[in-house]
MARVODREN-816108 format. One line per 3 residues: number of its first residue (from 1); their letters; for each residue x, y, z of C-alpha. Coordinates in steps of 0.1 Angstrom, whole numbers, plus 5000, padded with zeros to 4 digits. Layout:
<rs>
NUM> A> X/Y/Z ~ ...
</rs>
This chain:
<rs>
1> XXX> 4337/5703/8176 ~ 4329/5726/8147 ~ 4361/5755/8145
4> XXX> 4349/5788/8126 ~ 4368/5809/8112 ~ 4363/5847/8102
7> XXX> 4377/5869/8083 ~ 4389/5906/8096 ~ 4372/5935/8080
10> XXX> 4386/5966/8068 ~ 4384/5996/8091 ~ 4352/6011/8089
13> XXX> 4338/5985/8065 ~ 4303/5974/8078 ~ 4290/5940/8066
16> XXX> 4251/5948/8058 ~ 4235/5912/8052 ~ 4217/5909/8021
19> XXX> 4221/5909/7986 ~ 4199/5941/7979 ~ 4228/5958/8002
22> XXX> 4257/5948/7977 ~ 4260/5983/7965 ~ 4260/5998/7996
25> XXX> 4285/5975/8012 ~ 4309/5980/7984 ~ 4309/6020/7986
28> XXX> 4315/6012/8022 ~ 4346/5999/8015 ~ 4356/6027/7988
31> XXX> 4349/6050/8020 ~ 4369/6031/8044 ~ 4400/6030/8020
34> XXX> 4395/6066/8011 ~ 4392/6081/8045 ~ 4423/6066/8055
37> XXX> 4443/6077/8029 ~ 4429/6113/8035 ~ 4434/6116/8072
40> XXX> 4467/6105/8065 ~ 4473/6134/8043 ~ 4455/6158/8065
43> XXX> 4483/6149/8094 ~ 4513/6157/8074 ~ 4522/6197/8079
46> XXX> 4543/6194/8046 ~ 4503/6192/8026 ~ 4499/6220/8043
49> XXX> 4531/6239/8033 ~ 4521/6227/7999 ~ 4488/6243/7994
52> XXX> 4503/6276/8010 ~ 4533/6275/7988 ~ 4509/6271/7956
55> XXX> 4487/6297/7968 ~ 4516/6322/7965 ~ 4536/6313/7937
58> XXX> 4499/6316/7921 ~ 4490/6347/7932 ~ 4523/6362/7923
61> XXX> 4521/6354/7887 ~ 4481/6372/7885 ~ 4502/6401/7902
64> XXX> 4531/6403/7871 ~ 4508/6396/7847 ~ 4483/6423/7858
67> XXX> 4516/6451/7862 ~ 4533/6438/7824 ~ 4494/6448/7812
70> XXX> 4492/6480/7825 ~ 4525/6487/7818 ~ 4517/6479/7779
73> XXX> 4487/6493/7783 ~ 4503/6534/7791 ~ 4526/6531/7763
76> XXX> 4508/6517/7737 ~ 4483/6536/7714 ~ 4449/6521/7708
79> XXX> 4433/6551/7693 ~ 4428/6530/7655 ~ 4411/6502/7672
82> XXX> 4374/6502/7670 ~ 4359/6511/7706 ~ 4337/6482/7703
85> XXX> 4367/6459/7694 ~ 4390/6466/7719 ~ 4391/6438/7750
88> XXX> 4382/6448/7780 ~ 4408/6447/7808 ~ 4435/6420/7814
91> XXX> 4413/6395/7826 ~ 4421/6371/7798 ~ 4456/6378/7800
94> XXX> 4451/6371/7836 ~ 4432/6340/7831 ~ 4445/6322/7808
97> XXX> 4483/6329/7827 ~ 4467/6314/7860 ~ 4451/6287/7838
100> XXX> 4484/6277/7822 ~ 4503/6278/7851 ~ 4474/6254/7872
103> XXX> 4472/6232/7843 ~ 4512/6228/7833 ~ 4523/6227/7876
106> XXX> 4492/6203/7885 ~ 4503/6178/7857 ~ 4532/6175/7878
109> XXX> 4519/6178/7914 ~ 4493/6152/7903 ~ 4515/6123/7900
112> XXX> 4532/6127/7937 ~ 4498/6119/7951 ~ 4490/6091/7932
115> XXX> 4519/6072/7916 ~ 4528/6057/7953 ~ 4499/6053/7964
118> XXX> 4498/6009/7957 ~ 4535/6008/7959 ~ 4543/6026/7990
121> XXX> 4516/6001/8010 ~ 4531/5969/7991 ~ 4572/5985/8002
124> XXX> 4555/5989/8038 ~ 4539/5955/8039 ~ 4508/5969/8046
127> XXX> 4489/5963/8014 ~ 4488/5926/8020 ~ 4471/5932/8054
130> XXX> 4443/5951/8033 ~ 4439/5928/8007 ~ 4432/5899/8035
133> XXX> 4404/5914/8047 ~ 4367/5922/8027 ~ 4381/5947/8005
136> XXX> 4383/5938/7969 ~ 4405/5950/7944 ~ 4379/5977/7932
139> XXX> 4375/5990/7966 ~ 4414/5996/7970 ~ 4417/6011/7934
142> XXX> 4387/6035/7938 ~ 4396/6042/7973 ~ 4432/6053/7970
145> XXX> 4422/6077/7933 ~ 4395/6095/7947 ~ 4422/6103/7980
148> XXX> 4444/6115/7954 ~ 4418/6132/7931 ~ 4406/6151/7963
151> XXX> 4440/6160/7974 ~ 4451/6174/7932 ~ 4416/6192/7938
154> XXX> 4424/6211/7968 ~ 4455/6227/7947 ~ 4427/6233/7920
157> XXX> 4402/6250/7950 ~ 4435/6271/7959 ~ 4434/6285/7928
160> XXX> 4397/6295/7922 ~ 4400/6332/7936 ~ 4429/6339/7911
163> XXX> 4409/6327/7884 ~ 4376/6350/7897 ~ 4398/6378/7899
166> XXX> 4411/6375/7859 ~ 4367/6371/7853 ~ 4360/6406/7876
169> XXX> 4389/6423/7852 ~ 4364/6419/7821 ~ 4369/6408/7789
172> XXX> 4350/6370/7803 ~ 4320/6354/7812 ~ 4316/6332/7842
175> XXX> 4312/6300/7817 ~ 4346/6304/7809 ~ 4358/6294/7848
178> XXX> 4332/6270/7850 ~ 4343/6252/7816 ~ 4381/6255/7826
181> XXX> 4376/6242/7863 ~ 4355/6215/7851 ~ 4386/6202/7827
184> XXX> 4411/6207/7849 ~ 4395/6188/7875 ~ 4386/6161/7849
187> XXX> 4425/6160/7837 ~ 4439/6159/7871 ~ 4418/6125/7876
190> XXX> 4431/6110/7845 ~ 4465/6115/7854 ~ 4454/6107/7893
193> XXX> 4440/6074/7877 ~ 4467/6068/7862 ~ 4495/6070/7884
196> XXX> 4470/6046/7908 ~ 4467/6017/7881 ~ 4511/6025/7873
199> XXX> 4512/6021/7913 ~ 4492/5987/7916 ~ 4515/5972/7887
202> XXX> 4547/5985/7896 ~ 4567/5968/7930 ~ 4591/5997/7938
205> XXX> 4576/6031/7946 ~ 4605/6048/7929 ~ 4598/6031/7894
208> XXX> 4558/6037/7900 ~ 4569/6075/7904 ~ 4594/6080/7872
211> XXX> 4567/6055/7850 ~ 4539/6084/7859 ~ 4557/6108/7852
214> XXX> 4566/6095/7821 ~ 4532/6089/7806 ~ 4523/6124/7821
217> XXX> 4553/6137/7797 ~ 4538/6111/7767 ~ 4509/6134/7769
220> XXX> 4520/6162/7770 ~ 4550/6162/7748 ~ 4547/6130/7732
223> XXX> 4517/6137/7711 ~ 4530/6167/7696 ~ 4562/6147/7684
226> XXX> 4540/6117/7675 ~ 4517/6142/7654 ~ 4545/6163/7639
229> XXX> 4562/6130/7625 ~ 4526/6120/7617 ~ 4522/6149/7593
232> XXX> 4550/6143/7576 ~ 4541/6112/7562 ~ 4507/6126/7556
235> XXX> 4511/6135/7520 ~ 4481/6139/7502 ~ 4465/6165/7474
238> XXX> 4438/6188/7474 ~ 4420/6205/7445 ~ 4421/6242/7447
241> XXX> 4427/6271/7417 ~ 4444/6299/7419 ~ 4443/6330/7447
244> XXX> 4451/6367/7438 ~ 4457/6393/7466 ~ 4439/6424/7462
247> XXX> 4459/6445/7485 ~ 4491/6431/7465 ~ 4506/6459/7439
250> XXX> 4527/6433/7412 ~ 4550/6442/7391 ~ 4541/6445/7353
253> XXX> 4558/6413/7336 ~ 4587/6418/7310 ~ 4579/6422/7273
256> XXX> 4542/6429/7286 ~ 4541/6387/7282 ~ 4533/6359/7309
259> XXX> 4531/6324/7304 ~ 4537/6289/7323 ~ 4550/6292/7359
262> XXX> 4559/6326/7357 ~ 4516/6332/7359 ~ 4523/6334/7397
265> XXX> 4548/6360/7401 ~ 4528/6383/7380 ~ 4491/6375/7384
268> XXX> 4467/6396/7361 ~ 4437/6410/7374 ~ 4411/6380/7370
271> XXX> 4379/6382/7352 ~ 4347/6382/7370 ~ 4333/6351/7352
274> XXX> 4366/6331/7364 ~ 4359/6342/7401 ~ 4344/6312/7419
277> XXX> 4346/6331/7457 ~ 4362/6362/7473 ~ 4363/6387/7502
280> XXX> 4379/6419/7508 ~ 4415/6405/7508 ~ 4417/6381/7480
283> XXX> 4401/6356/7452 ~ 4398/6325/7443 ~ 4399/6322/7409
286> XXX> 4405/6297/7379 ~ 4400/6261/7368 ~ 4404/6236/7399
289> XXX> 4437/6217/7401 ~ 4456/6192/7424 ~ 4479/6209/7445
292> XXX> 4501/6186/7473 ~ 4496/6193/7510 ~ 4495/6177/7539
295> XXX> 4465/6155/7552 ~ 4468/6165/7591 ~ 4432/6152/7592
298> XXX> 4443/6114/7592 ~ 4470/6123/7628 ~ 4447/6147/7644
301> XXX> 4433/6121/7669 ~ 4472/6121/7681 ~ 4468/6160/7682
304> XXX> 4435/6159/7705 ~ 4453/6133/7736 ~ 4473/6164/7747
307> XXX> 4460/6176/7779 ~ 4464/6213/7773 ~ 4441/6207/7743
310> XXX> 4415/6190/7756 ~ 4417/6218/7784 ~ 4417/6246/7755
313> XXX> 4395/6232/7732 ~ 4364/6227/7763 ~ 4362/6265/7766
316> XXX> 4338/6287/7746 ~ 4355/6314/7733 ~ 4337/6343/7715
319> XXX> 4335/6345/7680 ~ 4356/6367/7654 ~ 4350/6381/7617
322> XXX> 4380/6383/7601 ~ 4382/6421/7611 ~ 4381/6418/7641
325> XXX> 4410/6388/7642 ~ 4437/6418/7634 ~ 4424/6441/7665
328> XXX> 4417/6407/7695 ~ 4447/6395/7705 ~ 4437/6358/7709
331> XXX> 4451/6342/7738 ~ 4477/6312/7740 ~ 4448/6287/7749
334> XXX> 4424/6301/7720 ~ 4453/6297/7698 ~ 4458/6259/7709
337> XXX> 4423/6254/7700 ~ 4428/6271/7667 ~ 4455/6249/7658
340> XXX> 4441/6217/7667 ~ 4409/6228/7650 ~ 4426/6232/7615
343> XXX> 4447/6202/7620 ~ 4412/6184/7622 ~ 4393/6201/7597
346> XXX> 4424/6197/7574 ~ 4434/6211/7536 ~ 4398/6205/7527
349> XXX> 4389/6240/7549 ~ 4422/6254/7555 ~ 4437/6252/7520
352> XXX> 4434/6286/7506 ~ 4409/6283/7476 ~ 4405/6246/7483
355> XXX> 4377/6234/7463 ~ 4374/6274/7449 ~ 4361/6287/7483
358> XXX> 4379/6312/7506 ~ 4396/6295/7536 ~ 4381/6309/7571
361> XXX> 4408/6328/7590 ~ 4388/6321/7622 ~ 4374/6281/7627
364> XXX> 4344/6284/7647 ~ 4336/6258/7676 ~ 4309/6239/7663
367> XXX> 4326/6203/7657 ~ 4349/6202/7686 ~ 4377/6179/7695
370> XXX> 4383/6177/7732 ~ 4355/6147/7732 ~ 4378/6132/7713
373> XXX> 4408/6134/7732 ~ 4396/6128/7767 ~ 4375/6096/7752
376> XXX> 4409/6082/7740 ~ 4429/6093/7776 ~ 4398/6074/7796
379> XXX> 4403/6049/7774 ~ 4438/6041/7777 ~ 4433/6050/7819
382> XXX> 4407/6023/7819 ~ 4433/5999/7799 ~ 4457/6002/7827
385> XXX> 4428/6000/7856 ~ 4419/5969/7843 ~ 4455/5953/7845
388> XXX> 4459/5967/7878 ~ 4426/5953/7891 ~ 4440/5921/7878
391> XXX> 4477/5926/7899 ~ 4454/5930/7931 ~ 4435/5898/7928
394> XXX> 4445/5874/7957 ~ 4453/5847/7963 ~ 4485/5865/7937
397> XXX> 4499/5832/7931 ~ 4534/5836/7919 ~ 4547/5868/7929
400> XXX> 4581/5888/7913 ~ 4611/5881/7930 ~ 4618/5904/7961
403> XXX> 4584/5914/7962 ~ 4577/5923/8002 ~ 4540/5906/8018
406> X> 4539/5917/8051
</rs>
């Protein structure tokens, strides 16, 4: 007498015989895992509450930050700006408010959906009763992030009409909501991604949650603290000569005499054989020498792993001459891509007279960052992937102590 055994299948996992059908039976599984998780989600009147609660709280701050324009709109006077240099309406004000606000409040909404996702099945004993079945460890870890990705998204779709209405004030394009949607969505998976892989390592929920969270906070506030003590032991020189301000009226020396350092506080008009480069402002000026600075170059990768400057740094802003700099107000998210952009480009472009050539006030987009940054964050998401793929390998062998099966 011959006994077979079988093994059960995962709900909604259909076994397609061949090895052609590989593919389709394992994206099968993905489905099964993720529709679960979803209709889950979909039960629960608190998502609900969620998304309605967002919704308001989001449209409240287009609402202020529409009034606080048109309030400094009637009492300021913009009659010495050029017409064609004034921005039109607050919808970049708007925009980039609603875009902060999505970005900085769906770093931390992310997280809830994702960091128990592993953990609360394995405290439930219900994880083990997945892991007996076809599913393999892939299945279960892209199953459970693209639930979590798809619920961080609907908070992103809640927001859409916010951003539209910031575009319909002027002043934007409709790349800009199409860049900015298209980061946000790709930040909210890495942290989604990663508080699935923290899950599938971690045993208690509670630690799964506060380990997210943490790395979320790494990001975030970590690499500016990593970078700024980065800098400081970035010391390095630079050759540049000297600059004299046009617009600058110095005093006449004493004694109608300068010499060594006091050349600096009373700068005589240079001659225009020493002049190696100039604009209307000021000129560079005098033999080449080393001057110390810091080499923010060498830490700038630290710089580009924050997600509000991968997120700032994606979207195409319009250029500015140096005139028009003192009349557009750049935004906080143009000025985060500003400063990342001279921390990469370092003293070498941003050292005034470096090298005898004027310093750009305005750094144009055409060697950008954000690849950078999000290749290092997919990097280091992918790290902890792999080690939870590993954690959901069966048979587990020896397990940590109090660890519940079933």
């Amino acid at each position: 007498m011959t006994t077979t055994e079988t093994t059960p299948s995962a709900p909604g996992l259909d076994t397609v015989p061949g090895q052609s059908n590989k593919f389709r039976r394992y994206v099968n599984g993905i489905s099964a895992v993720m529709g679960m998780e979803l209709r889950q989600r979909l039960r629960s009147r608190g998502w609900y509450i969620m998304l309605s609660i967002w919704f308001v709280l989001i449209g409240l701050v287009a609402v202020l930050t529409w009034v606080s324009w048109q309030a400094q709109t009637n009492r300021t006077d913009f009659s010495y700006v050029p017409p064609d240099q004034l921005v039109e309406g607050p919808g970049p004000l708007i925009f980039e408010a609603v875009l902060a606000f999505v970005l900085f409040f769906g770093l931390l909404v992310a997280p809830a959906f994702s960091a128990n996702a592993i953990s609360g099945d394995r405290s439930a004993g219900t994880l083990a009763i997945m892991q007996v079945t076809l599913l393999r460890p892939g299945q279960l870890l892209w199953g459970k992030f693209l639930a979590s990705w798809i619920a961080a998204l609907a908070f992103l779709v809640v927001s859409v009409p916010f951003l539209v209405f910031g575009i319909i004030q002027g002043g934007l394009g409709v790349g800009y909501i199409f860049i900015a949607l298209l980061m946000l969505a790709a930040e909210l998976g890495v942290v989604c991604a990663l508080g699935v892989g923290i899950s599938a390592l971690a045993n208690r929920p509670l630690f799964s949650i506060v380990v997210t969270y943490l790395v979320v906070a790494l990001l975030s506030f970590g690499t500016l603290i990593a970078f700024g003590l980065g800098a400081l032991l970035s010391n390095g020189t630079v050759l540049a000569n000297q600059t004299y301000y046009k617009a600058i009226v110095y005093a006449p020396a004493p004694n109608g005499e300068v010499e060594g350092e006091d050349s600096q506080y009373y700068p005589v008009t240079p001659n225009k054989a020493d002049i190696t480069d100039e604009n209307n402002e000021y000129a560079c000026y005098g033999p080449l020498v080393e001057n110390q600075t810091t080499r923010t170059e060498r830490v700038a990768w630290l710089l580009a792993m924050n997600p509000f400057v991968v997120v700032a740094d994606a979207i195409p802003y319009p250029s500015h001459s140096a005139q028009e700099q003192s009349y557009y107000g750049s935004g906080v998210f143009e000025s985060i891509s500003q400063g990342a952009r001279y921390s990469q480009a370092g003293p070498n472009a941003t050292y005034q007279c470096a090298n005898g050539k004027i310093a750009p006030q305005y750094l144009e987009q055409d060697k950008p960052l954000w690849p950078l940054g999000l290749g290092l964050q997919l990097l280091v998401t992918a790290g902890i992937l792999g080690l939870a793929w590993r954690a959901l390998r069966t048979p587990a062998g020896k397990l940590a102590k109090g660890t519940r099966i079933a």
